[in-house]
N, C-alpha and C positions, 0 to 999 in steps of 0.2 A: 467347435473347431477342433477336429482331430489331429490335423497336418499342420507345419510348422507355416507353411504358404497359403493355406487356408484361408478364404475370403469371411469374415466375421456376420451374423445376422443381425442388422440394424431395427429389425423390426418396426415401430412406429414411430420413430426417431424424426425430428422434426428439426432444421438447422436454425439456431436464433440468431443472427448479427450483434444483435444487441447485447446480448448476453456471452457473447464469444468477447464483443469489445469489453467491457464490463470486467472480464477476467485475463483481459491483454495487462488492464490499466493495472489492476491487481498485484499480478504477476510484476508489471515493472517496479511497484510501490514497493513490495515484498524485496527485490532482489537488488533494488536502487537502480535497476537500468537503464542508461539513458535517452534519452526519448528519441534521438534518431534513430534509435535499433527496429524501428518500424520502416525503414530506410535504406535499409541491409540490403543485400543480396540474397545472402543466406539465410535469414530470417522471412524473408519475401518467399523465396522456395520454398521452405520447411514448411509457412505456413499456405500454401496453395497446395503442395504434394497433403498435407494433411486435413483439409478442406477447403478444397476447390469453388465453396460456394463464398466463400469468406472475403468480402473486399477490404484488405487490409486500408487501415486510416491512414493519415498524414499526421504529422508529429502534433499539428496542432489541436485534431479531435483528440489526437490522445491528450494531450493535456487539459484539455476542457473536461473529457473522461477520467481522470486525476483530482481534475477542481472540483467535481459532481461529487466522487466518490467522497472526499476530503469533505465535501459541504453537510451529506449522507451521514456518515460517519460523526462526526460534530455534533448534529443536531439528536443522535443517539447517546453522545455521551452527556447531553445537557438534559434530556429527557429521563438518565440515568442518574444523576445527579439531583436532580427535582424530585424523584422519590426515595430519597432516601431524608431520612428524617435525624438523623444523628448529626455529629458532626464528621465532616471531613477534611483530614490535613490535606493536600494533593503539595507535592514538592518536586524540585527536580534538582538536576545535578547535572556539570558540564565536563567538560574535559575534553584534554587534544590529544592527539594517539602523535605518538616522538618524531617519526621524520617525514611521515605524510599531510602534518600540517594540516589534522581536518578537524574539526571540532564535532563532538556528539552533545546529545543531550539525552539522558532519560527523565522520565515521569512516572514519580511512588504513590502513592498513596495509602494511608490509614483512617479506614474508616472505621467507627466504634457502632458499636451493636450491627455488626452485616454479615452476615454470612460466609457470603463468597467475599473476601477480603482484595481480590485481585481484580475484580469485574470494570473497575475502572482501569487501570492498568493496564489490564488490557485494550481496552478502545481507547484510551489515549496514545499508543503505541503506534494506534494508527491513524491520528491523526498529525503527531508532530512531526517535524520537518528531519529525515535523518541526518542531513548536514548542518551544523549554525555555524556561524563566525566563528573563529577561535577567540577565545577569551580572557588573549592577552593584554597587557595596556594598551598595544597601541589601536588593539584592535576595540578596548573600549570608547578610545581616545575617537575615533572615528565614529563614532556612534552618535 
């Protein structure tokens, strides 16, 4: 592509839905977006102007594509867990951020004799929920 308007060569390029959906879900997991932005207007263009072959979901594939993903994901870090032969602490930790009133949670772990000391950590991160309750009394009170 020499020119700035230049049409790009797709060569063997094959369009997957599946895998287009698969990296919507992704994308919203990643950036916490809320699931009617499949909804949009402007998200409906962008994604037609960008492939035209692409039948954008309804909020509620995407979330079945969320629950997959989440289910996927799960059964990788249980499968991560089952080989490792040491022991592992896995812990977490909560807190509300001051005037938005939203509650996080992270998930640590320390495992002894591993290598890659973060591998759980990492796929835990993606399978917990970015918002929890907040975790004041009365919000335990409700529980």
């Amino acid at each position: 592509m020499s020119k700035a308007n230049a049409k790009p060569e797709l060569g063997n390029y094959t369009f997957d839905q599946d895998f287009v959906r698969r990296e919507l879900g992704n994308m919203i997991i990643l950036h916490e977006y809320p699931l009617p932005i499949v909804d949009h207007v402007g998200f409906r263009r962008y994604s037609s102007a960008l492939q035209p072959l692409f039948k954008i979901p309804t909020r509620n594939t995407v979330k079945n594509d969320i629950i997959n993903i989440y289910e996927h994901e799960k059964e990788q870090v249980m499968k991560l867990l089952e080989g490792i032969r040491s022991k592992v602490a896995i812990t977490t930790d909560l807190w509300t951020s001051g005037n938005q009133k939203k509650g996080f949670m992270a998930v640590t772990e320390k495992p002894k004799d591993m290598g890659n000391t973060n591998e759980i950590g990492k796929k835990c991160s993606l399978i917990t929920q970015p918002y929890v309750p907040t975790h004041t009394t009365r919000a335990r009170q409700a529980i």
